[in-house]
N, C-alpha and C positions, 0 to 999 in steps of 0.2 A: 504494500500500500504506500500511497506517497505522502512525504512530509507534509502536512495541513501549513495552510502560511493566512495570516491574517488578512483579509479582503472577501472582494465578491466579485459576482458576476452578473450581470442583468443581461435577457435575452427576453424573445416575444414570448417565452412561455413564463419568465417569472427571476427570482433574485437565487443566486447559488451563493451559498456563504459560505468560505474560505476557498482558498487559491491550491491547488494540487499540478503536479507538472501536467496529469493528464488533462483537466480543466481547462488549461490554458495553453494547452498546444494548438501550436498555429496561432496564435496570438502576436501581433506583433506591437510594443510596446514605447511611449516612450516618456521622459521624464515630468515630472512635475517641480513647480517651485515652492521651495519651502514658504509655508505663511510667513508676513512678516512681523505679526505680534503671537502667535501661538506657535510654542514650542513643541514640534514633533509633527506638527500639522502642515496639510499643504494646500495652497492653490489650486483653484477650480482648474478644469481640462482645457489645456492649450488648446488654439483654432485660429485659423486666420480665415478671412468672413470678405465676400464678394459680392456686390449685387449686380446684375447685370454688364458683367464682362468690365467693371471695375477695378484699378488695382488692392489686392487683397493687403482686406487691413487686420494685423494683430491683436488679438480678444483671446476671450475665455469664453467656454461653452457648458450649456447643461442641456446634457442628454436626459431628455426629460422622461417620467415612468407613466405619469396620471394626465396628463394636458393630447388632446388632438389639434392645435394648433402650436404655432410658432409668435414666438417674440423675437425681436434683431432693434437693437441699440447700433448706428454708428457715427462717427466723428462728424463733425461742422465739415462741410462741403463736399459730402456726400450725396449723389443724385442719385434717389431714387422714385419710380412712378408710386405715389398712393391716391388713395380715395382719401374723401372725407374722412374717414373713420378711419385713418393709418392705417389701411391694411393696402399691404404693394397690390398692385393691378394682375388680373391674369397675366399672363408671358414674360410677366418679372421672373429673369433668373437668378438662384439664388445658390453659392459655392462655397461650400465650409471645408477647409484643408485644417484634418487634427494633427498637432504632431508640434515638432519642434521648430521655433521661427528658422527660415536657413536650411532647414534639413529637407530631405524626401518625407515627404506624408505618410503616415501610418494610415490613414484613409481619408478618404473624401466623399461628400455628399454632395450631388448638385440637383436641383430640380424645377420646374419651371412652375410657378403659380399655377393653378387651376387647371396644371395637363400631365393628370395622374398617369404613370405607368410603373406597370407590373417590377418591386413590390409593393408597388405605391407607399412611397416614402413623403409622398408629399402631406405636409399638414395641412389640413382644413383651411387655414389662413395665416396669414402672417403680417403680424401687426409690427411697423417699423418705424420708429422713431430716429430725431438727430439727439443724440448724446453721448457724451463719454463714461467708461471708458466703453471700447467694442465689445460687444457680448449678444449670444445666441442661447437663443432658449429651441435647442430642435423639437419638441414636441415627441410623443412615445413612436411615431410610425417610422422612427430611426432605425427601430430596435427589429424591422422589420427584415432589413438590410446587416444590420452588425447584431455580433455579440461583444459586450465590452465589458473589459475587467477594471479594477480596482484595487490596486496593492499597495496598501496603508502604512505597511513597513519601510518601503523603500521610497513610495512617491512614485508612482508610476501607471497610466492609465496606459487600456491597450485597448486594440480593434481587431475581430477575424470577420468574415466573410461568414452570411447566416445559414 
């Protein structure tokens, strides 16, 4: 049996609690930043965040468990199309690269408003604001696409293929 290690796993079927090599095989992983008032703790999951063919800007993401839509914060002089009601317009594309700034992505999510396809990963809607700092709330239909882990020990979020 393999060493239990403290974390989890979230997938479309539910939460796996602790991390075993066979759990996270094929996993590919990569670092978090330490918090910078709690000791032992870390920073939300690195992501850098696109809106329609935009240069991708650096944030933090929650892979969300209970929400079918989306939330997206990004910087002052960011264009993106909304409604009244901030939510981006159909055919707004939207590109989340997880992973480390600099590095190859450990995954990516791209999808276009209102043009679901198969595993439809798209959220219901996506409600977009200008503010700092960048950050994405991907809504659960992420988890359609990934299984994503959580290792509390080391700081390290990962992505495999669902």
């Amino acid at each position: 049996m393999d060493k239990f290690r403290s974390g989890y796993i979230v997938d479309k079927f539910g939460v796996t609690v602790g991390l075993t090599e066979e759990n996270t095989a094929g996993m590919k992983f990569y670092g978090l930043l330490p918090h910078p008032t709690v000791k032992g703790d870390f920073q939300g999951a690195r992501a850098c965040v696109s809106v329609d063919g935009a240069p991708c800007v650096e944030g933090t993401a929650l892979l969300d468990t209970g929400l079918s839509v989306s939330f997206l914060s990004m910087p002052k002089g960011t264009v993106m199309k909304r409604g009244e009601d901030d939510h981006l317009l159909d055919g707004s594309v939207v590109s989340i690269r997880f992973g480390e700034p600099d590095a190859t992505a450990v995954a990516t999510e791209k999808f276009t408003v209102g043009r679901p396809v198969m595993p439809d990963v798209n959220p219901d809607n996506v409600t977009a604001v200008i503010r700092d700092p960048t950050f994405v709330n991907t809504g659960r239909k992420v988890y359609r696409e990934w299984v994503t882990a959580f290792d509390g020990v080391v700081g390290r979020y990962g992505f495999r293929a669902a």
